[in-house]
N, C-alpha and C positions, 0 to 999 in steps of 0.2 A: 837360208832359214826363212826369209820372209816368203820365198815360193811355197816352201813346205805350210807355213800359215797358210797361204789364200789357198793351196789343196786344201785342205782340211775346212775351210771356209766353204770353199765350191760343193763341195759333198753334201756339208749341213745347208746349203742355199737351194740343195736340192730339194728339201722335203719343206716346205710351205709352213705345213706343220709345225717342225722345228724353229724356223726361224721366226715366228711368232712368240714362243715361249721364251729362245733363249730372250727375243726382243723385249719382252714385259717385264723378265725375269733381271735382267741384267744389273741394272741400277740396283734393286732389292738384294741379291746376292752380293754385288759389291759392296755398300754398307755394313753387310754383313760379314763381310770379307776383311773387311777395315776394322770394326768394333772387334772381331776376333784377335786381329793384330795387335792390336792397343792394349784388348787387355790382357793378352800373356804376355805381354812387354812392359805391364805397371805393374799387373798383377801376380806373374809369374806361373799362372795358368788360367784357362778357358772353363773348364767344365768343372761347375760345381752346381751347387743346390739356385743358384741365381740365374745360370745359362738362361733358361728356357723365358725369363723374360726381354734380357739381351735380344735375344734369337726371334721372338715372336715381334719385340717390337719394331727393330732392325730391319725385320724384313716385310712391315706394315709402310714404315716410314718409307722405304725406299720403293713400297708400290705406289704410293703418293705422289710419287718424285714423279715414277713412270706414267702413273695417268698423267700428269700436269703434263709430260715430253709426248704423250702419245697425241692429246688436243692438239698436236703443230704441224703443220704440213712438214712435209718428209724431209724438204731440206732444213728448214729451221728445227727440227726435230734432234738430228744429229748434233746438231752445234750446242743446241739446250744440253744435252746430255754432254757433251764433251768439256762444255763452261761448271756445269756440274760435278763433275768428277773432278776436274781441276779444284773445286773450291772447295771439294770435300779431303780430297789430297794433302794441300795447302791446312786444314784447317787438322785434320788429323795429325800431319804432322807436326803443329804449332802446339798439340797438347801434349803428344808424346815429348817433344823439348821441354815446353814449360813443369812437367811434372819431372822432369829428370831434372836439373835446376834447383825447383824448387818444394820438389818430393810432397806438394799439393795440385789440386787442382786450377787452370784458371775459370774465375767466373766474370760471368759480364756485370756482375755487382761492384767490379776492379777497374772496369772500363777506367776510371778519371783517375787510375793511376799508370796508365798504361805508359805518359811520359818519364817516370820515375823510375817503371821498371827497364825501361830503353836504355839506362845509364850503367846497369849493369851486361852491357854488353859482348866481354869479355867470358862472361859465367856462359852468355848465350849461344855463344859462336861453341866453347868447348860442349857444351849437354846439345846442341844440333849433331857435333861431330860424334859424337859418343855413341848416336842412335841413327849415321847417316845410311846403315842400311834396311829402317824401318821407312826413311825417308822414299827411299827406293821404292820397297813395298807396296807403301800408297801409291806410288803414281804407276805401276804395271798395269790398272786398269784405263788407264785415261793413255796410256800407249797403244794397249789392243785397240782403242777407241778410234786413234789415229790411224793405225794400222788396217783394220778391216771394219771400219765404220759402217759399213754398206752393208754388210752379211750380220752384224750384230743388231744393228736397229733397224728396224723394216720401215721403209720412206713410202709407204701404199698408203697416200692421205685418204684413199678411199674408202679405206677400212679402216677408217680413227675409230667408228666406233664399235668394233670387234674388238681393239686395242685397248681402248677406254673399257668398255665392261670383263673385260679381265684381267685389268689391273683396279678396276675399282673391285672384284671381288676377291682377288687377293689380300687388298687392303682389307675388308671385312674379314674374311676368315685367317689373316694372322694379329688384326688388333681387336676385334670383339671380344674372343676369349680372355685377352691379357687381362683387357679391360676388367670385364667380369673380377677374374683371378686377384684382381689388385684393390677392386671397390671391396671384392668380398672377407678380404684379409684386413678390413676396417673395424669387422665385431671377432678377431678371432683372442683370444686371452694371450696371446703376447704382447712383451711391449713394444720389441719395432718392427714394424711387418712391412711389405713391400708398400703397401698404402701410405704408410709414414716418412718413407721414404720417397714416395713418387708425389707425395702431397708436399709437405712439409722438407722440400729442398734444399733450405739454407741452411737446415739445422746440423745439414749430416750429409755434405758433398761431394764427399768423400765415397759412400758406401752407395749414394744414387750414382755416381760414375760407374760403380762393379754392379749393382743392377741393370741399371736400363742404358748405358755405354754413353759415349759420348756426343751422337747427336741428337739424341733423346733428353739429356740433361740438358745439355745446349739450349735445347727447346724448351722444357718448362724452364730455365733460369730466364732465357728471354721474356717469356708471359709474362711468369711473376716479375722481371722488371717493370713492364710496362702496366700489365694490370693489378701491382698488390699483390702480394705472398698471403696464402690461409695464416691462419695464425692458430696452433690446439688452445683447445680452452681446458679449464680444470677446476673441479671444484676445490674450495679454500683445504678442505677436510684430507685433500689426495696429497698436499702437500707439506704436511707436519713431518719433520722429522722422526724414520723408520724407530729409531732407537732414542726417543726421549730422553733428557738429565732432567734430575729431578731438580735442576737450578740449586741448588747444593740447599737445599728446607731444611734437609733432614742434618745437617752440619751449621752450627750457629754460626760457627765463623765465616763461611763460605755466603752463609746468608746476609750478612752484612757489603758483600759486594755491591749488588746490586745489578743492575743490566746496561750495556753498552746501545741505551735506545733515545731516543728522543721522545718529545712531548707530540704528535703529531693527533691531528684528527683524521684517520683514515675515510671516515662515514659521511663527514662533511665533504672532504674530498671529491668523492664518491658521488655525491649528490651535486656537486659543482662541474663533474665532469663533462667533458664536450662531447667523448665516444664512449663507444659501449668496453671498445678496448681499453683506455684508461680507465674504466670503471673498477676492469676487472683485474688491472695491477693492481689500485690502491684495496679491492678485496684479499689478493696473493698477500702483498706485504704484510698486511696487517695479520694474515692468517702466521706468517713465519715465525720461527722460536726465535726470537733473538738473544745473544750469546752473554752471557754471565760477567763482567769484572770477575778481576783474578789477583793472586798475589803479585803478577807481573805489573799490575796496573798502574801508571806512571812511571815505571823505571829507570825511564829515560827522557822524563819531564825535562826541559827548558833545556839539554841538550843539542849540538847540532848536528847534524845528519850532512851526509856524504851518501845518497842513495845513487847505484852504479846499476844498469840494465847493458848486459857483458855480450857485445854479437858473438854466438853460436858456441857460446863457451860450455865447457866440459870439466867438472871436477875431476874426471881422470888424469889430467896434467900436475895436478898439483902431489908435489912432493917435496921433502924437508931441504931436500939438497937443492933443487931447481928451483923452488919457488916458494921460502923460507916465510915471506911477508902471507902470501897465501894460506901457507900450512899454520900461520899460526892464527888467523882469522877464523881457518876451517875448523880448528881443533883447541881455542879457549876463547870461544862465542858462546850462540848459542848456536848448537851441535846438532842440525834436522838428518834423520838417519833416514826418511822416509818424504824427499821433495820431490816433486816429480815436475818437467817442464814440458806440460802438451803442447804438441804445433796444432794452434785453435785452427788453420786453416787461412791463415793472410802473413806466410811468413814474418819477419821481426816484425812489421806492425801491429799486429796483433797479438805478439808475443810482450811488447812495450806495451800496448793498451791492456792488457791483463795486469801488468806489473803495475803499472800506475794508478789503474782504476778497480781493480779490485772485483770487473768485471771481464765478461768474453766476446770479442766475436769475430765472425766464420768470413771475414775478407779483410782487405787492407785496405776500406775505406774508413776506418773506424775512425783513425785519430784527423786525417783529415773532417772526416763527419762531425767529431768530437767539437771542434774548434767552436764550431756554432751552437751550442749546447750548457747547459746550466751543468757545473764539477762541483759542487762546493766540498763532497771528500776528498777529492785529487789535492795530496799532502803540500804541493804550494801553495794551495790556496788555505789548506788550515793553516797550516805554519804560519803565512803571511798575516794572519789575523792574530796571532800569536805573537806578532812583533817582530818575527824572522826577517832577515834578508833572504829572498828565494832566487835561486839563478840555475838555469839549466843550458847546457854545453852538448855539442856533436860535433865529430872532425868529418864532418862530411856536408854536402848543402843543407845549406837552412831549408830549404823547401820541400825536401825529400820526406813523399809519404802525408805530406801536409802540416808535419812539423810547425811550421809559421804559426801555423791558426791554432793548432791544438796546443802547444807546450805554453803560451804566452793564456791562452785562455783557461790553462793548467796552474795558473797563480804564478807563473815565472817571468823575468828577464831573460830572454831568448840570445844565444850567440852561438851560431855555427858556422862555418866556411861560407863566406858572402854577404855573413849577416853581423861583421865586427868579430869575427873570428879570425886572427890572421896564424898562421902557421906557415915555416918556413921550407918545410917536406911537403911536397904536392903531390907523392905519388901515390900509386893505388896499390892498398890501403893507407893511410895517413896511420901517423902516431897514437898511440893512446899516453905513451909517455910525456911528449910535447903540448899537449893537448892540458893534462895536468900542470904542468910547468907554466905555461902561459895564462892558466885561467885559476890557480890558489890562491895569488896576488889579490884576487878580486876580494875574497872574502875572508882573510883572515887577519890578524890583529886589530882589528874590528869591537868597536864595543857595542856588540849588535850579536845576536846567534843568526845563525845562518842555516841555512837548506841548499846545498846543491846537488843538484840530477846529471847525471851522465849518461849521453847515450855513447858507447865506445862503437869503435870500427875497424879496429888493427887485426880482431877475427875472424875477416870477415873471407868467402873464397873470391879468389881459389886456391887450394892447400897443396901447393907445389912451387917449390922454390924460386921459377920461373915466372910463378902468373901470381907472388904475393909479394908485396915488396918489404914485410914486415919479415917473412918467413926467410926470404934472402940475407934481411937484416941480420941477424936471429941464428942463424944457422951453424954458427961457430960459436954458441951461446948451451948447445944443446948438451947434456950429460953425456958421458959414456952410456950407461945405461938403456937410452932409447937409440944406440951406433946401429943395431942391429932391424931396427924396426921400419916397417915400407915407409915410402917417402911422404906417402899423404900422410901417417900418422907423426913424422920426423916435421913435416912443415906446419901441421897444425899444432905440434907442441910449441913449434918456435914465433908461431904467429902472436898467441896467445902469450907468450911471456913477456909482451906488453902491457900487460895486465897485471903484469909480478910488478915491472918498471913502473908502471902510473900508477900501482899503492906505496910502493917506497917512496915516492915522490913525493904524494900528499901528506905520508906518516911524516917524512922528515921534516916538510916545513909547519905541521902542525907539531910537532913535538917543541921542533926549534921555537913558535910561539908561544908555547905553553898551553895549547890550547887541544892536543891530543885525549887526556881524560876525559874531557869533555864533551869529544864527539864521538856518535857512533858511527858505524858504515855497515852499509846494508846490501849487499852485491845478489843477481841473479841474473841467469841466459835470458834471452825473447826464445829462443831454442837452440837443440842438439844440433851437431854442427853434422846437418844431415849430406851436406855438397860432398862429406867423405863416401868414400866406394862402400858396399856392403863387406867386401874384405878390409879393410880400413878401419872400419865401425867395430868391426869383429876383432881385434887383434887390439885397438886403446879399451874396450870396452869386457874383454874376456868374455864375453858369451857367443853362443855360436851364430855361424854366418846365415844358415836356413832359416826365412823367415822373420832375420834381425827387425826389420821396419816395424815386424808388429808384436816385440820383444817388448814386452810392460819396461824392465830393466835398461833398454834403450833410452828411456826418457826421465832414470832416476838422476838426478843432476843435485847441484849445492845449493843452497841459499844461504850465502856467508852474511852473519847478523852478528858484530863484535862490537865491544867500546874497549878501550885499555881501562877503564875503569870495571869491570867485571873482576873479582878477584877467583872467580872460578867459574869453568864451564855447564853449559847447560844443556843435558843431552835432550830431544824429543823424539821420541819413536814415533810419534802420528803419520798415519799418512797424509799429505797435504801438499799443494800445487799452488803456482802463480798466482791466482788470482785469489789465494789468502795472505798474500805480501801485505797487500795497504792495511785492512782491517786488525791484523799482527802489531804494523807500525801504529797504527791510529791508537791502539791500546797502550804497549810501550811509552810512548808519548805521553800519553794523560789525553789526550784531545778529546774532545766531544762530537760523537756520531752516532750515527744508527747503523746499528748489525744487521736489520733487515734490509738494509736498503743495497746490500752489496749482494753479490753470489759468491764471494767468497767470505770467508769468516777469522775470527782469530783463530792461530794455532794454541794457542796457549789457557784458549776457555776448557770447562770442565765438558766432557760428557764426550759423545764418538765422534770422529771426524773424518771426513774421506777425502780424498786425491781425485780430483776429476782429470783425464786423459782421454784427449781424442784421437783414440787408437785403434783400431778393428770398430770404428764407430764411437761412441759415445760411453767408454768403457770407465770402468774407478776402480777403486780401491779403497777399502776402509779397515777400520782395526778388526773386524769381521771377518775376511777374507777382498778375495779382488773378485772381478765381473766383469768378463768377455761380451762384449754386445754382440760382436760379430757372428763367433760361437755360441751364445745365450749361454754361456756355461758359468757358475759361480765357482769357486774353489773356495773350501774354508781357507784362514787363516789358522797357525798354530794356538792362537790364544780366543778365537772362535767361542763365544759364548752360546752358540743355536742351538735349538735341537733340530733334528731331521724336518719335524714336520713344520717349525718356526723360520725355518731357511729360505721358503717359496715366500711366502708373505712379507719374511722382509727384503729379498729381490727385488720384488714388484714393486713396493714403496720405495728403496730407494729411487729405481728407475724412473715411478712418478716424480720424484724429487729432482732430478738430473736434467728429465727434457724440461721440467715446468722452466729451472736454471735455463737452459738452452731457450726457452721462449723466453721467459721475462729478460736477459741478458740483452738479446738483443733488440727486445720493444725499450729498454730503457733507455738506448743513445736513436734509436728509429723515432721516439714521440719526445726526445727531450724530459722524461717523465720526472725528474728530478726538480726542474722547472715547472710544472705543474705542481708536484706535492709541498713542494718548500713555500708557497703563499698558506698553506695547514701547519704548520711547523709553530706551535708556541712560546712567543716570547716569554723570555727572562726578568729577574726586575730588574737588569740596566737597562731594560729594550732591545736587547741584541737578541738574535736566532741563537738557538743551542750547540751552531757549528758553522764554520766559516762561512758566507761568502764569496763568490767569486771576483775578484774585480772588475768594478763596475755595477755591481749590484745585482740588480733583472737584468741584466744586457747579456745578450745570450753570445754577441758577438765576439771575438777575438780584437786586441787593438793590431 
């Protein structure tokens, strides 16, 4: 076989001609060749309306590549190119695993948690093997390299610069056009256009990967690390709510609520500001509807809470028979028919930093970032001002994710495995049963209310009986009824029924205190427990397997909200997502905050409300209908109030509404802005602020 190669070498060594082209061409083709791989292997095909920028810019970058190989004399010429294609190999294949894992992208925004993610290395070695003939793939070209190196790259350093000027005009004539094509999709009247996306990378890195592939993202996320990400700007006016309440005026009783805001001076702010960019928060905020008090308001004043963030859990487990303590949370609480759990883009971290905070963002540096930043709504720190005992628990390392510095700077007493957490199961995954047991002790018979946070771990993958140690646990625990169903959906029930075991746990020893009426429990995923196959997903989830991932219904999930003191259930059909957990509880509660100050809202205020999902892009849902980003297609909903010609206008403003959320979200933990505005925040007559505090004061640090 290899004779038959250098034939066919020898032939093309013939013509001068040829071997100049394939020589400039090579590296450009290859990338191309690669990004092609990648994305009918994440994407599940190649040619759609995005191709042609993939393709143009794929094959610009990689004439780049070849002028830089052409400038070097001919034997360091080949070597350039052979360390090249190794490291495009190598790096290809590192996103094809990492996106199978962990069904996102990596970004170099993740870099400083690159040790955290090392720990699951088990996940990593399976999603390598899963895709080891993609792995192949990549390195075929960096073999031929090895193979007939000498007929593929032309070593005539004397003709560098024949070599150079047509790979530097290939580079112009397959990226000037893009370029054009992408600057000029800047004024066209949609809302996300390829410019939105090739500009504004953090927001939506997901949908820059199926554009411009992945050494092209690669490369703007590196820039913008290094030099600062744009930031869109908007005017105050673009982002009012599409569908205004009229704050219930027109209802006396509703108008006695009042608004869940503070006394802030936005103008002063403003005027105080150091950048032009915090100028133009404290103008956003100020511009926002903030959300109305409600009948719910205080509900659950001076009670204690039991707030629970559930890894990769699934309300499709829960049933009367398997998981009785579950089903009766899910069905005499209060009842969300319409939650949905997006993966913001930095798996559970960010799934946890939306639950906590009430806001979003697109890596898993958040809550490490978080640690050094001003929370005073992060519900430890109001409670704790409140007079609470606040304490937060994880059966897995304290430092994972940056845990340490965020959950203590969160208003809490920090304890997970290494950090005064002892647990006497070490395997992987640890208990969520155990976990309960050892840490109730802490706070209850207590004449003190209490706050504790959970982050659990017993759901975590891999979802085979083999690689879960909970599922193995578990396994002789399982109904008849799931006897018949694949083994990834039979291990991910029995993983999770750790989750039945650490609420009967806490029920019984609150009950046994006396102290169960008293407290609520508030449970939600960080996300859908995506490490399952798409035949997996397909068969717990009942919807079909074609194109599951970007199945809105894929990510409709519970948010079990109970007290045993409810003497009846409370259904809400809204649609609504994670990151309107806190601002939900902050009302419940009675506590004192500001509604503008979050991107998520109450569920429970008067007027429309939508579900943010990062899914086909930057996608929602509201009581209106839902909104494909991907497809730009809206679909009414059945109770749709539009007409025909009112449906485009309110499209476009919600979507103003969504990215302004996507920007301001993540400039608010990027500048601390919480810490800037709370010096405007007007005191009360005791002297206190309107709303907790962090501990510590101004100290932006974590103890």
């Amino acid at each position: 076989m290899k004779d038959r190669l250098y034939n066919v070498m020898d032939v093309i060594g013939e013509s001068q001609y040829a071997r100049d082209v394939i020589g400039v061409l090579y590296l450009p083709v290859t990338l191309l060749y690669m990004e092609m791989l990648a994305k009918s292997n994440i994407f599940g095909g190649v040619f759609d309306e995005k191709f042609k920028y993939l393709m143009f810019l794929s094959l610009a970058m990689g004439s780049l590549l070849s002028l830089v190989a052409m400038l070097l004399p001919g034997r360091v010429r080949r070597r350039f190119c052979k360390t090249v294609l190794a490291v495009l190999a190598v790096w290809f294949s590192f996103h094809v695993s990492y996106y199978g894992n962990f069904h996102t992208f990596f970004s170099w925004q993740t870099l400083g948690q690159a040790k955290d993610i090392t720990q699951f290395w088990r996940e990593a070695i399976v999603a390598t093997l899963h895709v080891w003939y993609m792995v192949l793939a990549f390195f075929v070209p960096l073999v031929l390299m090895c193979l007939g190196g000498r007929y593929l790259i032309p070593d005539e350093s004397g003709r560098n610069l024949t070599f150079v000027g047509i790979s530097l005009a290939a580079f112009a004539v397959f990226y000037l056009p893009m370029i054009v094509a992408i600057n000029g999709s800047k004024s066209g009247s949609e809302d996300y256009t390829p410019y939105y996306y090739y500009t504004y990378l953090q927001n939506d890195l997901d949908t820059s990967f199926r554009y411009y592939g992945i050494f092209n993202t690669t490369r703007i996320d590196v820039k913008q690390l290094i030099f600062g990400a744009p930031v869109e700007e908007f005017d105050s006016g673009e982002v009012t709510p599409a569908l205004p309440d009229d704050g219930g005026e027109s209802d006396p009783e509703k108008r006695e609520y009042g608004y869940n805001v503070m006394n802030i001076d936005f103008d002063k702010a403003a005027n105080a500001a150091k950048s032009d960019q915090i100028k133009k928060m404290d103008k956003y905020f100020k511009s926002v509807q903030p959300t109305r008090k409600n009948e719910y308001t205080g509900m659950f004043k001076g009670k204690n809470l039991i707030f629970i963030t559930l890894e990769g859990f699934s309300d499709k487990i829960i049933n009367p028979e398997f998981t009785p303590t579950l089903y009766k949370m899910s069905t005499e609480g209060f009842v969300f028919k319409n939650f949905y759990n997006s993966v913001w883009g930095g798996s559970t971290a960010s799934g946890e930093y939306a639950n906590m905070t009430g806001n979003f963002y697109t890596t898993a540096n958040c809550l490490k970032a978080s640690g050094s930043t001003y929370q005073p709504f992060a519900l430890g720190n109001q409670l704790k001002k409140e007079g609470y005992m606040t304490l937060a628990y994880h059966n897995n390392s304290y430092t994972y994710y940056g845990r340490n510095k965020s959950h203590p700077n969160f208003g809490y007493k920090w304890k997970a495995t290494g950090n005064g957490l002892t647990l006497k199961y070490n395997g992987w995954p640890r208990s969520d049963k155990e976990m309960a047991e050892v840490t109730v002790k802490d706070y209850i018979g207590l004449d003190q209310p209490f706050h504790a946070y959970y982050m659990s771990v017993s759901g975590h993958a891999n979802y085979t009986f083999g690689g879960n140690s909970m599922s193995s646990r578990h396994k002789g625990d399982l109904p008849e009824y799931l006897s018949d169903k694949p083994e990834g959906v039979r291990a991910f029930a029995a993983c999770q029924y750790e989750v039945e075991l650490m609420l009967r746990t806490l029920v019984d020893a609150l009950d046994q205190a006396g102290e169960l009426e008293d407290t609520v429990f508030a449970m939600a995923a960080d996300h859908y427990p995506y490490a399952l196959s798409d035949e997996d997903l397909s068969e717990l989830y009942g919807i079909p397997r074609e194109g599951i991932r970007e199945n809105f219904d894929l990510y409709r999930n519970g948010f079990l909200l109970w007290s045993a003191s409810m003497s009846e259930p409370v259904t809400v059909d809204k649609p609504c997502s994670t990151i309107d957990i806190l601002p939900t509880l902050s009302n419940l509660f009675g506590l004192e905050y500001d509604s503008r100050l979050m991107m998520g809202s109450d569920i429970m205020a008067e007027g429309d409300h939508f579900a943010l999902i990062k899914v086909n892009g930057w996608s929602w849902i509201s009581t209106q209908g839902e909104y494909n980003a991907s497809a730009k297609r809206f679909t009414p909903s059945a109770d749709c109030t539009l007409s025909e010609s009112e449906t485009a206008d309110y499209v476009s403003a919600m979507n103003k509404i969504v990215r302004a959320k996507q920007t301001y979200s993540k400039q608010l933990l990027d500048k601390d802005y919480y810490k800037h505005i709370w010096k405007f925040v007007s005191k009360d007559k005791t002297g206190s602020t309107s709303a907790a505090e962090p501990e510590g004061g101004e100290t932006t640090k974590a103890e």
